[in-house]
C-alpha positions, 0 to 999 in steps of 0.5 A, a space after each residue: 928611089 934606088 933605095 926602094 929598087 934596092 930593098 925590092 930586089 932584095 925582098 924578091 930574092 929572099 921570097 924566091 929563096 924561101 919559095 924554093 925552101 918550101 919546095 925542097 921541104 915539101 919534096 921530103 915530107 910531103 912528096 905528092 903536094 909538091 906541086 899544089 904547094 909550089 903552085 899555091 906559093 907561086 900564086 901567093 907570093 907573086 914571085 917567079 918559081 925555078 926548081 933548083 937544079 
């Protein structure tokens, strides 16, 4: 069982990391969908989303 908590966790992580990739992508090349991208990824990927600072 804490096998699975563990792979879980990490999965999270990396769909939080390709979330925020996508973002900072995004921002570069295609600046006024920033917001719908960053919406749609949120929802699709049910992960929590916080811009990096």
């Amino acid at each position: 069982m804490r096998q699975h908590r563990c792979r879980d966790a990490a999965a999270e992580r990396d769909l939080i990391a390709f979330h925020r990739l996508a973002a900072a992508w995004a921002a570069r090349h295609v600046p006024d969908h920033v917001a719908a991208l960053t919406t749609a990824l949120t929802r699709a990927l049910d992960v929590p989303y916080t811009p990096s600072a």
